[in-house]
ZAVEXKOL-853821 format. One record per residue: residue number from 1; residue in three letters; x, y, z of N, C-alpha, C in turn. Coordinates in Angstrom, 3 decimals, padded with zeros to 6 digits. Example, Ala and Ser with C-alpha at 12.3 -4.5 7.8 and 13.67 -1.06 7.14 Angstrom:
<recs>
1 ala 013.190 -005.690 007.800 012.300 -004.500 007.800 013.200 -003.300 007.800
2 ser 012.850 -002.250 007.080 013.670 -001.060 007.140 012.900 000.030 007.870
</recs>
This chain:
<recs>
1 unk 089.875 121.702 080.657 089.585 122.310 081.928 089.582 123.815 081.726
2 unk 088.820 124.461 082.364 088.572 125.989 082.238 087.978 126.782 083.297
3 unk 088.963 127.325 083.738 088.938 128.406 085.210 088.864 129.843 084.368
4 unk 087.451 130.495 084.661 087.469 131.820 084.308 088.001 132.700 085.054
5 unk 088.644 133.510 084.303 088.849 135.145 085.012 088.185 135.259 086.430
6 unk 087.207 135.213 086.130 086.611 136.175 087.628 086.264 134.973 088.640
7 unk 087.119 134.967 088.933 087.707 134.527 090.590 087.376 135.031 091.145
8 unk 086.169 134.569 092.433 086.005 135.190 093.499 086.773 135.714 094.820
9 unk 086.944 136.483 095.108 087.701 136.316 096.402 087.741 137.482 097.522
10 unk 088.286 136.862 099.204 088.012 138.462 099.533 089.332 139.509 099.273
11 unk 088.265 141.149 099.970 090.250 141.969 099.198 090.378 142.352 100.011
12 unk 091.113 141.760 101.640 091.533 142.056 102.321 093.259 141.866 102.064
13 unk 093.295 143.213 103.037 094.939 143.415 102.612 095.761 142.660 103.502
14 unk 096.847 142.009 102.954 097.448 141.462 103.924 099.084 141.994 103.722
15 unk 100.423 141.534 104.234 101.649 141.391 104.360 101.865 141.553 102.544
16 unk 102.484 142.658 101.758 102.735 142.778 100.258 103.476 141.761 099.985
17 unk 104.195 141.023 100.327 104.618 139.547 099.551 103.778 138.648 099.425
18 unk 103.018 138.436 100.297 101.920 137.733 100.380 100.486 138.153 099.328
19 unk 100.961 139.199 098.868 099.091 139.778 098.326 099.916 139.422 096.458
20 unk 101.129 140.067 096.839 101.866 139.588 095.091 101.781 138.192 095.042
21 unk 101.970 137.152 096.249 101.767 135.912 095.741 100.825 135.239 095.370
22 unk 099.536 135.741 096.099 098.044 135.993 095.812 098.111 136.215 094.567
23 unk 098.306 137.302 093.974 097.913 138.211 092.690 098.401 137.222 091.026
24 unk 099.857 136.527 091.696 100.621 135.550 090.369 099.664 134.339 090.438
25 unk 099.158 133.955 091.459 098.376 132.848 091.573 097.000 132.977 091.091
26 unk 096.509 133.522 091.010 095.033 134.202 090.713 095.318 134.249 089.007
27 unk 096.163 135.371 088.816 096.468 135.585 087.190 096.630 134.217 086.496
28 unk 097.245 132.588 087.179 097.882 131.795 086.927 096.591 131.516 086.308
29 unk 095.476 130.840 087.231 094.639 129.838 087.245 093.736 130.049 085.785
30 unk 093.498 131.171 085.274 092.772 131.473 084.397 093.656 130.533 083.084
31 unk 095.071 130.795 082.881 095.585 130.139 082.077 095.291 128.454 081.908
32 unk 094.893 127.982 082.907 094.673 126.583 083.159 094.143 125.540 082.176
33 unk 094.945 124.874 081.597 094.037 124.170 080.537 093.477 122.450 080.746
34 unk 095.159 121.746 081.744 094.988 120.438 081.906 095.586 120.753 083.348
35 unk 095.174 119.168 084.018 095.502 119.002 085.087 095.848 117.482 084.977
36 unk 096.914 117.259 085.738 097.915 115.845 086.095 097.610 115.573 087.439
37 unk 097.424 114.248 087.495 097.526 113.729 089.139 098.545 112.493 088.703
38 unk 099.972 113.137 089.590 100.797 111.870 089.696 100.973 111.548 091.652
39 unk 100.629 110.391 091.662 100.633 110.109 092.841 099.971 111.085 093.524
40 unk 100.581 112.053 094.797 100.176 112.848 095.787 100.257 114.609 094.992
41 unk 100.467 114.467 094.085 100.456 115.544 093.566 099.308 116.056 092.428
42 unk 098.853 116.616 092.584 098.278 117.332 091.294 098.493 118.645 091.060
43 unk 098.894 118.571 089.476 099.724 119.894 088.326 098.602 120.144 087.908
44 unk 098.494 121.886 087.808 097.689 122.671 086.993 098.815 123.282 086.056
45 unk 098.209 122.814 084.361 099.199 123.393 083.615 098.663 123.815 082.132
46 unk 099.615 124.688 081.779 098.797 125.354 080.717 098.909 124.336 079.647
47 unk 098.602 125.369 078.247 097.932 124.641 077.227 099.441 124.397 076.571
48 unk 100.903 124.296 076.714 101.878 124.064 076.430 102.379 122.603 077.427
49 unk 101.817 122.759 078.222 102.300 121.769 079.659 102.847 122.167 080.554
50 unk 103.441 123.247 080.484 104.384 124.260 081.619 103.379 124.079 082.612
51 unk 103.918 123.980 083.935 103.113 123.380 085.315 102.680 125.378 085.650
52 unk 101.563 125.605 086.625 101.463 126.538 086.672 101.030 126.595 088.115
53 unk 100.804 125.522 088.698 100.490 125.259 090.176 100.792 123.690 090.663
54 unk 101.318 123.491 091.831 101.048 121.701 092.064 100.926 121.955 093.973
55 unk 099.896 120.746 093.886 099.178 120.788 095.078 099.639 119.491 095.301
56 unk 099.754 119.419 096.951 100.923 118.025 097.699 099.483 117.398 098.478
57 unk 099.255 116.370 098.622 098.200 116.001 099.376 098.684 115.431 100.714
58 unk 098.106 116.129 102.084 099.072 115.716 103.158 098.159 114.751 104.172
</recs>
């Protein structure tokens, strides 16, 4: 799996905890190598396995 760098997105400013959480998340995805679906979850994780995102399906 392979998420390039250039991520689109808009650059509106929002609340600074919120734009740093933006910013770790963005930097994350590029690392992305595999993805896991266990049950309701799916892991984005690098090329070690270290999880780097997980999404809950509601």
């Amino acid at each position: 799996m392979t998420i390039g760098a250039e991520i689109a997105v808009t650059r509106m400013a929002g609340p600074e905890d919120l734009m740093a959480q933006e910013a770790a998340y963005l930097a994350a995805l590029p690392q992305t190598s595999t993805y896991e679906i266990d049950g309701d979850i799916l892991w984005l994780r690098d090329a070690s396995g270290a999880a780097l995102a997980q999404y809950m399906a509601e």
